[in-house]
N, C-alpha and C positions, 0 to 999 in steps of 0.2 A: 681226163682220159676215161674213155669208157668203155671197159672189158667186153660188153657187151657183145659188141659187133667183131672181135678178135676169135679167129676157131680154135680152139681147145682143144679138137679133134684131129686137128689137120696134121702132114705130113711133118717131121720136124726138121728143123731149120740145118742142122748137119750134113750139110750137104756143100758141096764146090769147098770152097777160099774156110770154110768155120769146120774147126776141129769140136771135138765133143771133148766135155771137158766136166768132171767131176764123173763119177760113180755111186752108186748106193754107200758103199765102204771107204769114200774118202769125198770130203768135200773138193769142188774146182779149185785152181791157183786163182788167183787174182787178177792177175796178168795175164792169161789166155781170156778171160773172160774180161776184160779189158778189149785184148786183141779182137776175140769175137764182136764185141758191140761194137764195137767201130769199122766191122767189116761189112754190118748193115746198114743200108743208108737209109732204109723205109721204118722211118716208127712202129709200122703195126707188127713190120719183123722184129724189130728189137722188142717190141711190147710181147711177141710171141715169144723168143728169147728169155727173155724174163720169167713166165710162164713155166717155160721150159728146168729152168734151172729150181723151179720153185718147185718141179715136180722130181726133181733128185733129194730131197730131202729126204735124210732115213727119216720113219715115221716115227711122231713123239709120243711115248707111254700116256696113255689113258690118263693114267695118276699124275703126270704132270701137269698137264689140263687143269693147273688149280690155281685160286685167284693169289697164291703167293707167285708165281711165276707170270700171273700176268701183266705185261709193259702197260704202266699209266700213261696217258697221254696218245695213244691212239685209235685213228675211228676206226678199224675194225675190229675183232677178236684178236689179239698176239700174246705167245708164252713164248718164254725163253727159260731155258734152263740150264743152271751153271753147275758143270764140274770143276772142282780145283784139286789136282795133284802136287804134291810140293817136290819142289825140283834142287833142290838143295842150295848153295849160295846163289844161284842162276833166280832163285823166286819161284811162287808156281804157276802153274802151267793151265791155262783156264781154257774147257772144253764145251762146246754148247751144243741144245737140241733144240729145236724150235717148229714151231708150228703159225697158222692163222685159217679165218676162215676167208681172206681173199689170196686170188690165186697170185695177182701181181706182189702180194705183200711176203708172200710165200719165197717170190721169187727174190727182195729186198732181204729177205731175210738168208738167202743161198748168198748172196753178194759179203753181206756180212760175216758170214759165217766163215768164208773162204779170207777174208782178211783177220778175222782175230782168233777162230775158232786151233787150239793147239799151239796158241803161242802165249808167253809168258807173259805176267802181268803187266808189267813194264812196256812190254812189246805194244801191248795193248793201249796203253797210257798215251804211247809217243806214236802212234798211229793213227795221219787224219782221214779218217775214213769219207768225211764231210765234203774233203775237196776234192776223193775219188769220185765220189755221188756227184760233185759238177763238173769233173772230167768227163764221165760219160753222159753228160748234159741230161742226167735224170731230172733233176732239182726244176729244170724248164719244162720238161713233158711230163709232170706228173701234176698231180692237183695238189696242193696245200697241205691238207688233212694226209694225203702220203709222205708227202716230205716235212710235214712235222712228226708223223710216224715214226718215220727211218730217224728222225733227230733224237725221238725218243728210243730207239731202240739201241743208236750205238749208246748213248748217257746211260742205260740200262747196263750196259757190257761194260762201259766204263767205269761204273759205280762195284759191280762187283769185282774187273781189277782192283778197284782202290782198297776194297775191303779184303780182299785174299791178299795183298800186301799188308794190311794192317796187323793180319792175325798168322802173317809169318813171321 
């Protein structure tokens, strides 16, 4: 896939049959953004899509920006940052911010975010986010090096449920 030729600038995709979905103040459902990818049939739209979602990301503190938040294993820039609240016998409650310097990866990371972001560790555990990512037939339009990304990025999310279970 090559970002290159997709406009950045252009009009966004919210428009007819695709509802808008996430805010600055709350990431999207899962399942609208489900619904919307599937409401595109043109790659460069769902590739603009993507984009799109990448650019609802609240913005990530400076000081996260550091190499302990940065995800191993992929080719572009990516941090992820965990909150954990503890939620009493329920286990706690793990909350993320995230950033990258590509715009698509941006938008993998809104994807992510919207499935595990606020939900308890467990949640987290027993959640395949893998076979969402071949539901919305990403895993085939993206290149390698993204969908080993996105591999590393839930194992990222998953390693810190494991450990906020560990140390409740």
């Amino acid at each position: 896939m090559n970002a290159g030729n997709i406009d950045l600038v252009g009009p966004a995709l919210y428009i007819g049959h695709i509802r808008p979905v996430g805010r600055r103040d709350a990431m999207s459902d899962i399942e609208d953004i489900i619904e919307n990818f599937a409401g595109l049939e043109d790659w460069d739209d769902r590739y603009r899509y993507l984009i799109e979602l990448g650019r609802e990301l609240p913005p990530m503190p400076a000081a996260a920006h550091s190499d302990a938040n940065k995800v191993q294993g992929c080719a572009s820039q990516v941090w992820l940052d965990t909150s954990i609240r503890p939620d009493g016998g329920t286990g706690p409650v793990l909350t993320f911010v995230g950033d990258s310097d590509a715009h698509i990866v941006r938008g993998l990371i809104a994807i992510l975010f919207a499935i595990f972001s606020g939900k308890h560790a467990r949640e987290i555990l027993s959640a395949d986010a893998l076979a969402l990512f071949e539901r919305m037939g990403l895993r085939e339009h993206l290149t390698p090096q993204r969908s080993n990304g996105f591999r590393s990025m839930v194992e990222r999310i998953r390693a810190d449920a494991r450990a906020a279970l560990a140390v409740a």
